[in-house]
C-alpha positions, 0 to 999 in steps of 0.5 A: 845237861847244859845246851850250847851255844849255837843251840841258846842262839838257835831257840832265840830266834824261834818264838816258842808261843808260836805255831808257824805256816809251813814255809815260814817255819822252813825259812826259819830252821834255815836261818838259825845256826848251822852245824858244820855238816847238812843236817837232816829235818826232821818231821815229827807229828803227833797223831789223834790215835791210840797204837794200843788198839789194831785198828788205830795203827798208821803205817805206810810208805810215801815216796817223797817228791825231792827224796831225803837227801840221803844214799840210800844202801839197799840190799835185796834177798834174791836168786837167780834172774832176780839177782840180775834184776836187782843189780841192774836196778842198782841195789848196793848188795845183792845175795841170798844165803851168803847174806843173811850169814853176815846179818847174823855175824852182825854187819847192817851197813845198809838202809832198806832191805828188800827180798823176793817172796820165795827168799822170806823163809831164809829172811824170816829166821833174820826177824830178831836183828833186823826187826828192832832195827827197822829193816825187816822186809814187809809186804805191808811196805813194798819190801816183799815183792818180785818187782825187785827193780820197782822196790830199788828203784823207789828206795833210792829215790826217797821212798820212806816208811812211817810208824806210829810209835807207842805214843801216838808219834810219827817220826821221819825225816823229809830231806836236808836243810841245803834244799830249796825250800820249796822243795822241803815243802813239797815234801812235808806235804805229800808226807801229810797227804800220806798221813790223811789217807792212812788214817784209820776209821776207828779214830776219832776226834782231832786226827793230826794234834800236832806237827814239828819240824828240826834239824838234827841238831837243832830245836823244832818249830811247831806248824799251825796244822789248821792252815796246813790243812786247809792247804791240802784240801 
């Protein structure tokens, strides 16, 4: 497939050869052609780890200092007093077993799904449509907690879950490109810092090989990990 204009302008102003600090890369994905709505920039990092093994998986949650930019649709599993709680906190759906009958029917309008540990029997049947999707509960996440308000609360304001994918990547996005770019920077940083500390004892050699950033529509530009590091430490 051919690419578009803006996207051949876009690569023109990004020397390729060329890994970038983090700032300047941020001021250059502000400065290529823009699409007509605000693109989110995404956060891509290839790690020195093998997925296939248990003890080499890297997976965790970190709540970004400026969040993503995004509304975020939570919807929590609960009953009772923690059916309040959640509404209080500001939870876009709260319900029990009325909701997990609309999952099933096939309606996902939501972004993180959180349920109360006692709710888990009921939700645990929602495994094969909500796990591909990414939006089953987990304990491993803070998903699966009494502490419904704590959980809304921090979803709302940007907290974002990684994975490791079978290729050893990380894929998540780190905010809008209308933000100030300190901002953005703040927020790949406690993402990277976030990533040193999950990193398993059983990797070896060069643990982050590589980091991009991108717009949604747009090319990514490679950062120089080794500057970005020592930034950190």
């Amino acid at each position: 497939m051919k690419a578009g204009k803006r996207y051949r302008e876009s690569i023109a102003k990004i020397d390729r050869a060329r890994e970038y600090p983090l700032e300047e890369a941020i001021e250059v994905l502000k400065n290529i052609p823009r699409a007509k709505f605000d693109e989110t920039v995404e956060f891509s990092a290839k790690l020195g780890v093998d997925p296939k093994h248990a003890d080499q998986q890297v997976r965790g949650t970190v709540l970004l200092p400026h969040g993503t930019g995004k509304d975020v649709r939570v919807l929590v599993f609960a009953k009772g007093e923690k059916e309040q709680e959640a509404r209080d906190a500001g939870a876009d759906y709260v319900g029990a077993t009325d909701l997990a009958e609309k999952i099933k029917e096939g309606w996902f309008d939501f972004d993180v799904a959180i349920a109360t540990p006692d709710m888990m029997s009921e939700v645990g049947k929602l495994g094969r449509v909500l796990g591909p999707r990414g939006l089953m509960p987990n304990p491993k996440s803070g998903t699966v907690t009494f502490d419904v308000a704590k959980a809304v609360k921090e979803a709302k304001a940007g907290k974002i879950e990684y994975r490791v994918d079978k290729g050893a990547n990380i894929h998540v996005p780190v905010g809008k490109i209308s933000f100030d770019t300190h901002k953005l920077v703040e927020n790949v940083r406690a993402l990277v810092l976030e990533l040193l500390r999950a990193k398993p004892a059983a990797a070896k050699g060069k643990y982050i090989k590589s980091v991009h950033l991108s717009t949604t529509m747009g090319p990514s530009v490679a950062l120089d990990t080794t500057l970005l590091l020592n930034e950190l430490r």
